[in-house]
N, C-alpha and C positions, 0 to 999 in steps of 0.2 A: 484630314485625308484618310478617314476609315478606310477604303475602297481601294487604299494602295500599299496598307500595311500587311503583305503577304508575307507568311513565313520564305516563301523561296525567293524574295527580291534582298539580297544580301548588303547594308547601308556600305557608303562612302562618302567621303568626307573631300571632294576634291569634285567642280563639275567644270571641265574644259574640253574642248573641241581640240585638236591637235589642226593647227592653220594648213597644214598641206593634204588633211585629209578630202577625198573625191565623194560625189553625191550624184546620183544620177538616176534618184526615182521621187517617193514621196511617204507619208504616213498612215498608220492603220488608225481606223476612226474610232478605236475601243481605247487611242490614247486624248484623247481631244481637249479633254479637260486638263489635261497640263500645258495648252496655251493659257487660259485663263490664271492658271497660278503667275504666270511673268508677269504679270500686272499688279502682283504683288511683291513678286520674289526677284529683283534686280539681277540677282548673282546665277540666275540661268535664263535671262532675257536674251542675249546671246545662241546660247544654244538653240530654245525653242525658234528661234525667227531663224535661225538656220535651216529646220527639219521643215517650218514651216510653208518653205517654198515648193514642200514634196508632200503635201495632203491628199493628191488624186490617183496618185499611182506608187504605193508602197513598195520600197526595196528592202532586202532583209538588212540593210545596213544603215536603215531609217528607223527601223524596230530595235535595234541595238542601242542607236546611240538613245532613243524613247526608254530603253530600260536603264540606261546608264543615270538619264534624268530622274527617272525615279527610285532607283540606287541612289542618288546623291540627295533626294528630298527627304528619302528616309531615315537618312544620315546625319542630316541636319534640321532635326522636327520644330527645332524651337527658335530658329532664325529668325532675324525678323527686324523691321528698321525702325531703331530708337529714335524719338525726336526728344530732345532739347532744348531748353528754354534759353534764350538769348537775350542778351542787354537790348543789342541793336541787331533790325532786322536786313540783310543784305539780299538782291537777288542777283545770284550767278548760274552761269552754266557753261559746261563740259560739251566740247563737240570732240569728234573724231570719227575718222572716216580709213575703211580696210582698202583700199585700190585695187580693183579686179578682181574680190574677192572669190566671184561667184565661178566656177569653172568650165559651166557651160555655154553662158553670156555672158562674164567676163565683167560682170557690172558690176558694182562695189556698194558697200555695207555701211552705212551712217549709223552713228551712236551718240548722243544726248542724254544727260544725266543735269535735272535743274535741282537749284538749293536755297531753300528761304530759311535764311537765319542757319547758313551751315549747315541744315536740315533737308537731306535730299526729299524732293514731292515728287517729282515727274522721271521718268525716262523712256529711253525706246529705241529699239534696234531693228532696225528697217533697211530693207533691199532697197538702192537709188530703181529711181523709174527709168532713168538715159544711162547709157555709157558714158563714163567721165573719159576724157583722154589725157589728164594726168593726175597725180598724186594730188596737187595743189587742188585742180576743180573737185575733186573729189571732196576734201575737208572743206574747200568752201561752199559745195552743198549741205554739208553738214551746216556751217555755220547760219546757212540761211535758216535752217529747223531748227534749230537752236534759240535763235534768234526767237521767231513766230512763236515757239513755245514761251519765251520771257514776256511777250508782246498779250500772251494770253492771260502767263500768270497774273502778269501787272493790271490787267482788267478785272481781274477777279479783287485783288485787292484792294483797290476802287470801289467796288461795289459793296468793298464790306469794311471802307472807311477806314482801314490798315494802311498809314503811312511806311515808306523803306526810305533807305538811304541809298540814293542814285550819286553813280551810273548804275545802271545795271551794267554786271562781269560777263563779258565771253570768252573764254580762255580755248586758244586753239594752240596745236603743239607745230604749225607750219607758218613759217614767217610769209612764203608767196602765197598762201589762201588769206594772210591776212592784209598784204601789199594787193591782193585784189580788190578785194573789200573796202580801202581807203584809196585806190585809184583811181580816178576817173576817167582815164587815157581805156579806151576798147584797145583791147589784143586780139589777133583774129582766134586763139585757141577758146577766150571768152566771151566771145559777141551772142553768141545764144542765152548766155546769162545776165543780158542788159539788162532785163528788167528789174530781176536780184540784187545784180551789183547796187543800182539804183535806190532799192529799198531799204538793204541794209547801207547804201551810203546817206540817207537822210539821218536815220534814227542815229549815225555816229555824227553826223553835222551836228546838231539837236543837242548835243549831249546826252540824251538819253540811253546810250550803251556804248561802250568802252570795251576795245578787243585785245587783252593781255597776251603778249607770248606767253608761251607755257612751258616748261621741257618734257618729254617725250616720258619721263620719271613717273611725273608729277600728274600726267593725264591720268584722270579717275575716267572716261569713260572708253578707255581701252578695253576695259572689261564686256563693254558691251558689242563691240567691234570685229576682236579677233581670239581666236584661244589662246590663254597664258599658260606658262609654268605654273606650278602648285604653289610656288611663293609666292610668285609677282599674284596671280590670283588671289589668295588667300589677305594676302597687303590691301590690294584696294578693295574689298569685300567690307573690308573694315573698316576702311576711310571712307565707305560710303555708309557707316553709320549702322551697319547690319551687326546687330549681337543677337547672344543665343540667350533667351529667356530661361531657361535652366540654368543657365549660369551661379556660381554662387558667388561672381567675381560683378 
């Protein structure tokens, strides 16, 4: 990142959104290129998909948190996610979902983090398209990306004649998105999600994925979902496999 190493952007070591902060405009287009880095950089996917619902009409409090991001990339030059070689290969995945995240529409935040061999490959932190109306439909939108994401990996590994060891994992931290999920009884607050429920209840019919509770601890893609503390952040930064190449450790 030549083009961001200013003497006046001063590093930090810490990149979190504060969850009750307000947003109510969008981005300047002289930062744009630091969407593209979340695609590599897990530990501010988060953020950028936050700023990025404000790319049309910049507020100065979108160019803020845009310098804080690049404050914190330049703080952390050599991050970057270790893969690992493994006996056996597993494929799991992290969902979670922010509830009304958004303050304007009120519509909530899915996070997805998948992991082949313990080894995170995919994630993503994305604005839902509908209003969820509770906590529950919320994480089980999550679970249905989740899910599509494993449904992908699994094809790819197929095609490159890489056996796993099934099930595949879905680890959600809400026991009602996952009693949705194995329900087959329609509720009126989920009839709009027939056709999901449906999908993801085949692939658990099947065998083919298995939906762990989780505890709320243990969720790795909170990170992607809502702003942490310095520690809670810093903890799962590192349980997703992100070290710093400088390191002499």
């Amino acid at each position: 990142m030549p083009k961001y190493r200013q003497t006046d952007i001063s590093p930090r070591n810490i990149m979190s959104i504060p969850s009750d902060t307000r947003y109510f405009g969008d981005i300047s287009p002289k930062y744009h290129d630091i969407f593209l880095l979340a695609h590599t950089r897990p530990n501010i996917a988060y953020a950028v998909s936050v700023v990025n619902q404000f790319i049309h009409d910049p507020k100065e409090i979108h160019l803020q948190v845009m310098y804080q991001i690049l404050q914190y990339l330049k703080g952390t030059p050599g991050k970057g996610i270790l893969f690992k070689k493994e006996e056996k290969l597993t494929l799991e995945a992290y969902t979670d979902a922010n509830y009304a995240r958004f303050v304007v529409d009120k519509r909530s935040i899915s996070g997805y983090s998948t992991y082949l061999g313990h080894n995170l490959v995919t994630w993503r932190s994305k604005k839902q398209n509908v209003m969820a109306r509770s906590s529950a439909e919320a994480k089980f939108r999550s679970m249905v990306l989740g899910i599509c994401e494993l449904l992908w990996l699994k094809i790819i590994l197929e095609d490159l004649k890489i056996t796993w060891e099934t099930p595949m994992r879905l680890y959600c931290d809400n026991k009602s998105a996952i009693n949705i999920a194995h329900n087959p009884i329609q509720h009126d607050r989920t009839k709009h999600n027939e056709v999901a429920r449906h999908f993801i209840k085949e692939k658990l019919d099947n065998g083919l994925i298995c939906t762990p509770f989780l505890s709320t601890k243990r969720q790795l893609a909170d990170v992607l979902t809502k702003g942490l503390s310095t520690a809670t952040f810093q903890t799962i930064v590192g349980k997703l496999g992100m070290k710093n190449i400088h390191s002499s450790t």
